[in-house]
RODO-2510 file (C-alpha; in nm, 4 decimals, decimal comma):
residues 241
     n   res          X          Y          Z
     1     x     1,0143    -7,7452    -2,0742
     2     x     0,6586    -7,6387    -1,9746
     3     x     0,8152    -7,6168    -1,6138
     4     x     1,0714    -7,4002    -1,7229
     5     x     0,8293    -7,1446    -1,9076
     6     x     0,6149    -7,1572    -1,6266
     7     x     0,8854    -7,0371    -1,4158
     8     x     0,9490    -6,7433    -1,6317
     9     x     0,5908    -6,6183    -1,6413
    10     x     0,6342    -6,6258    -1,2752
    11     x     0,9307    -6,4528    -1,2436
    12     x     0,8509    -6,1379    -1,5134
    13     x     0,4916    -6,1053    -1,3861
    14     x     0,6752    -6,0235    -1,0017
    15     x     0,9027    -5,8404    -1,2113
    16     x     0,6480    -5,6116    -1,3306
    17     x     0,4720    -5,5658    -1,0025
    18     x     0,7654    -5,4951    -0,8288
    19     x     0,8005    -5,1843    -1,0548
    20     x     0,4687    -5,0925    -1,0493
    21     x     0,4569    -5,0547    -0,6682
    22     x     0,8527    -4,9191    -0,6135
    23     x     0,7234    -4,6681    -0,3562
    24     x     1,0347    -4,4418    -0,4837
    25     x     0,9455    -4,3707    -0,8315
    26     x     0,5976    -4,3032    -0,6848
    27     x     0,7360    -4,0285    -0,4406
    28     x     0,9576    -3,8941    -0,7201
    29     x     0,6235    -3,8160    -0,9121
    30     x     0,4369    -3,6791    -0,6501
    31     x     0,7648    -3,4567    -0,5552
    32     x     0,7812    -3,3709    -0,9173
    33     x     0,3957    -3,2730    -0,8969
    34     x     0,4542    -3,0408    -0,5592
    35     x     0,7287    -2,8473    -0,7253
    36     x     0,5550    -2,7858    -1,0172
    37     x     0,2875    -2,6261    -0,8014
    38     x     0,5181    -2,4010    -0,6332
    39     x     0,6747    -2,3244    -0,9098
    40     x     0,3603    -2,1733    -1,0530
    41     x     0,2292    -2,0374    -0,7782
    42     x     0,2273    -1,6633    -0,7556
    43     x     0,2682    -1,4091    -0,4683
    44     x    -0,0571    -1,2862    -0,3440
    45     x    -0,0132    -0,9214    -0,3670
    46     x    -0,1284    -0,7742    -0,0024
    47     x    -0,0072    -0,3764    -0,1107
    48     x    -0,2437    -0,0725     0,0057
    49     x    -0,0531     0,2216    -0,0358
    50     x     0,1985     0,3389    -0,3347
    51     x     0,5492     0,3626    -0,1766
    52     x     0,5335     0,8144    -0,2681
    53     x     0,2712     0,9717    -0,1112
    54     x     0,1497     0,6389     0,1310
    55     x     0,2439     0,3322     0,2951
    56     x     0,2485     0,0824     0,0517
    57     x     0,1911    -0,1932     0,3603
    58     x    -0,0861    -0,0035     0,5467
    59     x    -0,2191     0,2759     0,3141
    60     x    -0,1368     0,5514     0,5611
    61     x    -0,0085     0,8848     0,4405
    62     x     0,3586     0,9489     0,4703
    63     x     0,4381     1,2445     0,6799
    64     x     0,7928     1,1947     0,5855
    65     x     1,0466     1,0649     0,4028
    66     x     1,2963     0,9173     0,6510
    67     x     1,2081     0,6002     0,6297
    68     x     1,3139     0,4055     0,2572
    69     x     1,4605     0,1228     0,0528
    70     x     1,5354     0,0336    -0,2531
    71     x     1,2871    -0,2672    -0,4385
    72     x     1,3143    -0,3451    -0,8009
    73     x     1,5543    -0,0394    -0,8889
    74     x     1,3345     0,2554    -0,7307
    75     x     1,2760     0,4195    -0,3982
    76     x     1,0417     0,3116    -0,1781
    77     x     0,8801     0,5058     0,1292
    78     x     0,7024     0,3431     0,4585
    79     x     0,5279     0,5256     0,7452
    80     x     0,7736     0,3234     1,0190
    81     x     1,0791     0,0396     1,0198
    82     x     0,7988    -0,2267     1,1181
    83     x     0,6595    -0,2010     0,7560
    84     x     0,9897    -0,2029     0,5487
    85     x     1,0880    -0,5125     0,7375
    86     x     0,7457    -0,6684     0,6285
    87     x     0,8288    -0,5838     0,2782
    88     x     1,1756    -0,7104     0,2806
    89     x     1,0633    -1,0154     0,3879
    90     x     0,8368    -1,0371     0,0798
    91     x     0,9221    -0,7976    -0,1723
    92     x     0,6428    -0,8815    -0,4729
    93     x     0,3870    -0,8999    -0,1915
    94     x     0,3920    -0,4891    -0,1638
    95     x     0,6178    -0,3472    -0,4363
    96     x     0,5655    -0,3517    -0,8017
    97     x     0,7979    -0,2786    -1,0136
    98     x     0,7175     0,0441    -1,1304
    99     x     0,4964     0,3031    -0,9710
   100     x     0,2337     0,2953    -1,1979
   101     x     0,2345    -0,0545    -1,1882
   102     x     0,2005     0,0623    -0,7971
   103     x    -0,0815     0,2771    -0,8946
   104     x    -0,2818     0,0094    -1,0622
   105     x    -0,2605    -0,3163    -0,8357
   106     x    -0,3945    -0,0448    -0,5450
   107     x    -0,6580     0,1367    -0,7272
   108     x    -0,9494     0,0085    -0,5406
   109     x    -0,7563    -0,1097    -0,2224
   110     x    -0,8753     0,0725     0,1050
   111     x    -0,6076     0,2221     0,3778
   112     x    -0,5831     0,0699     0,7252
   113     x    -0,8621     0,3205     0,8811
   114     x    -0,6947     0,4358     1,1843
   115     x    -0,2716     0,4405     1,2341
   116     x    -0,1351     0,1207     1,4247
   117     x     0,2174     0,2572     1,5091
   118     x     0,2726     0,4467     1,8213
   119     x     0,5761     0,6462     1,6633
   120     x     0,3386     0,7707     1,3849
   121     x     0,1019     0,9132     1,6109
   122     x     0,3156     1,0868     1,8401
   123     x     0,4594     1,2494     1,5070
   124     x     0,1725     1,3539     1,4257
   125     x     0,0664     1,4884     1,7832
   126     x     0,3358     1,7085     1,7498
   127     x     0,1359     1,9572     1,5223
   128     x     0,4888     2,0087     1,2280
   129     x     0,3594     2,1790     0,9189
   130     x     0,2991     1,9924     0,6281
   131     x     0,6014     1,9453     0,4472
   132     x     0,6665     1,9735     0,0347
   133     x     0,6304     1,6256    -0,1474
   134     x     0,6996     1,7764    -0,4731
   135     x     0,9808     1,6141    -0,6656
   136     x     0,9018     1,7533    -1,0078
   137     x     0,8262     2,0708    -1,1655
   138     x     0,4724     1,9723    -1,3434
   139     x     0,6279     2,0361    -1,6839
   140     x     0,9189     1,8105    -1,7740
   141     x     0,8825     1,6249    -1,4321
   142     x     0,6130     1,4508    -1,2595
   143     x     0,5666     1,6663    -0,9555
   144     x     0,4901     1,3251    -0,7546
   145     x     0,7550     1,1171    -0,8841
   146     x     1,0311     1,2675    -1,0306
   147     x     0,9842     1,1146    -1,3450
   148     x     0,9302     1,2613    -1,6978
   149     x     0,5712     1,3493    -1,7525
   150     x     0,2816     1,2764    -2,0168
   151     x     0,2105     1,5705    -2,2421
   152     x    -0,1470     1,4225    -2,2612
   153     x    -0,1989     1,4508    -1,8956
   154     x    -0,2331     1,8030    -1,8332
   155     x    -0,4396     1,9625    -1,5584
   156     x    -0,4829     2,3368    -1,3915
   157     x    -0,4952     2,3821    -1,0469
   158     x    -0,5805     2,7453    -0,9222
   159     x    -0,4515     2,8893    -1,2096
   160     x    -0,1268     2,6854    -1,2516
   161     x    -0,1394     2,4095    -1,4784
   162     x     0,0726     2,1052    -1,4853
   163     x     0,1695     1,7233    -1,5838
   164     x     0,2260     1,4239    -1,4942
   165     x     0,3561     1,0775    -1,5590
   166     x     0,0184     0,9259    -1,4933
   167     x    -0,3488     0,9576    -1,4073
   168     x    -0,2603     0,8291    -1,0670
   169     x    -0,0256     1,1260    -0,9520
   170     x    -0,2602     1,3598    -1,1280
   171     x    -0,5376     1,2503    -0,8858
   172     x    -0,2755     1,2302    -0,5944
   173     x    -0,1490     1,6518    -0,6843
   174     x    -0,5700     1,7441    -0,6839
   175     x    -0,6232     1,6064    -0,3591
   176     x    -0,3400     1,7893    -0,2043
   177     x    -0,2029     2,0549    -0,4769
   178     x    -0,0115     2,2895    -0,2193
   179     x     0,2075     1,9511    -0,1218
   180     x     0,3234     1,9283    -0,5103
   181     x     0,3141     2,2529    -0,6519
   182     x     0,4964     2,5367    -0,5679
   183     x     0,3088     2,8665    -0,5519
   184     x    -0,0333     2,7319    -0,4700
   185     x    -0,2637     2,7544    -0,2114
   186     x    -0,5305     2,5346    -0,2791
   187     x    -0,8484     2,5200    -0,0463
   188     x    -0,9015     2,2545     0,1921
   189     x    -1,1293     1,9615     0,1109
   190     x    -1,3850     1,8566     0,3452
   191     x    -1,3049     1,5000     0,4411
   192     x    -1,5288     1,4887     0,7785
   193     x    -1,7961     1,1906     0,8229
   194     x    -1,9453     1,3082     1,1441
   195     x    -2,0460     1,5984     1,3505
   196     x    -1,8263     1,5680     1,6317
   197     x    -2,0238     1,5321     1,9116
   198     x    -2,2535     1,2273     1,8506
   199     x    -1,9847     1,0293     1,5671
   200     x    -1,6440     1,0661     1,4873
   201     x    -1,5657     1,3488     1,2332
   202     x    -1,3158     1,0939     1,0703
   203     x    -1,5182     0,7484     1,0430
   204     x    -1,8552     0,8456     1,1055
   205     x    -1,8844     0,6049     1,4242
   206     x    -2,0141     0,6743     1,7274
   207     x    -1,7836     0,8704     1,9241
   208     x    -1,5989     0,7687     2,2775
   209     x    -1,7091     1,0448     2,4997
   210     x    -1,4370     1,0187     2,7507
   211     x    -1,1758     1,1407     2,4161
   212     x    -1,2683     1,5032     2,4302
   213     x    -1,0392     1,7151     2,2020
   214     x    -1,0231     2,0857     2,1441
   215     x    -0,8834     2,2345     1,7654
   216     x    -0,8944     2,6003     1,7030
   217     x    -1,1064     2,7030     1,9929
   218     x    -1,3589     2,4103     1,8781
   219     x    -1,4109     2,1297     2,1102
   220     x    -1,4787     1,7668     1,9340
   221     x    -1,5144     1,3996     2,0213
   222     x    -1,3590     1,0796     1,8527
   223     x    -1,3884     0,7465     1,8376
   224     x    -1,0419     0,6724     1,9017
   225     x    -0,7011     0,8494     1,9314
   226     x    -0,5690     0,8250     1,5777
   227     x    -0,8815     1,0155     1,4941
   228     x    -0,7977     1,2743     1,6693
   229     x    -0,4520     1,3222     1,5458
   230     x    -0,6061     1,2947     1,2298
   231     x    -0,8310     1,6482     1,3132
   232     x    -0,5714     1,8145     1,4934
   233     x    -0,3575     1,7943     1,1490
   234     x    -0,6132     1,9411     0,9584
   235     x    -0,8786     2,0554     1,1604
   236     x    -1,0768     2,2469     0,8538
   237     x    -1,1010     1,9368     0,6726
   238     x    -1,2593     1,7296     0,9654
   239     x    -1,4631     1,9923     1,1319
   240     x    -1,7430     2,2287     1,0219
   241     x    -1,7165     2,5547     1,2330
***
């Protein structure tokens, strides 16, 4: 009898360690433990621009709208086809849902400093006239977006006053009023960091000396060529006569 039971003990206890050590319950945990990770993990969002008015992959303004998609129900602009294949690969990434939402997550994001597509520059190089962004009125509809404004948001610009969905577009139509509203000519800004000679009238950084530029009878130095697209767009915002 005491053999038998002594047999038993034997075979339960290499039961039990058998289990204990089945290497495939162990990877089913750990499996189970990595896909719960994933699952909670959230897309880092990478955007710089709002989708309207910029790129919302680089930040760069939009000199036109040729160039869109639809994400989450609602048109979406990009400065070239490199960047809308960036954000179709990863959607949440750049794109928010809404434009406001837009608005927010980029808020205190900065722009790529100087343009990094050749096809953007040599638009730019060509000199066009601005074109009219406006796809609102500024009293039912949000001159930026299209979409129904906020009687509480109401500015005057030269004269004309106006609304808009959000604080966002409001601060996007005072930076460049004549692009949204119809009827005004607002005055130019001055946006320039340097003097033209010794830095860059865009960044501020030294210039390149061998990039000599001429804009309304003024000649100017850069530190780069995007930088001097950038003054040849809008010389009076970049140079002090």
């Amino acid at each position: 009898m005491k053999k038998i039971l002594f047999a038993l003990t034997i075979a339960c206890a290499l039961a039990v360690s058998a289990l204990a050590h089945d290497p495939k319950k162990h990877d089913s945990k750990q499996t189970g433990k990595t896909a719960g990770k994933t699952a909670t993990a959230k897309t880092e969002f990478l955007g710089k621009g709002d989708g309207v008015t910029t790129c919302p992959v680089t930040g760069e303004e939009l000199h036109n709208k040729d160039i869109k998609a639809n994400f989450f129900g609602r048109t979406v602009y990009f400065c070239c086809p490199g960047c809308l294949s960036e954000a179709q690969k990863q959607p949440a990434a750049y794109v928010k849902k809404t434009h406001k939402e837009q608005l927010l997550a980029i808020k205190n994001v900065k722009p790529d400093e100087h343009g990094h597509h050749g096809e953007h520059q040599e638009k730019a190089a060509d000199g066009a006239a601005a074109k009219f962004l406006g796809k609102g009125d500024g009293i039912e509809t949000c001159p930026v977006t299209g979409e129904p404004v906020n009687k509480n948001l109401k500015y005057e610009i030269a004269g004309k006053t106006f609304y808009v969905c959000c604080e966002g577009c409001g601060d996007t139509v005072k930076k460049n009023p004549s692009a949204y509203l119809k009827g005004v000519e607002a005055k130019v800004a001055f946006l320039g960091k340097g003097d033209g000679v010794e830095t860059c009238p865009v960044t501020g950084e030294p210039v390149n000396k061998n990039l000599k530029h001429e804009a309304n009878g003024q000649t100017f130095y850069v530190c780069c060529d995007g930088c001097a697209e950038t003054v040849k767009k809008n010389p009076a915002a970049y140079l002090k006569k």
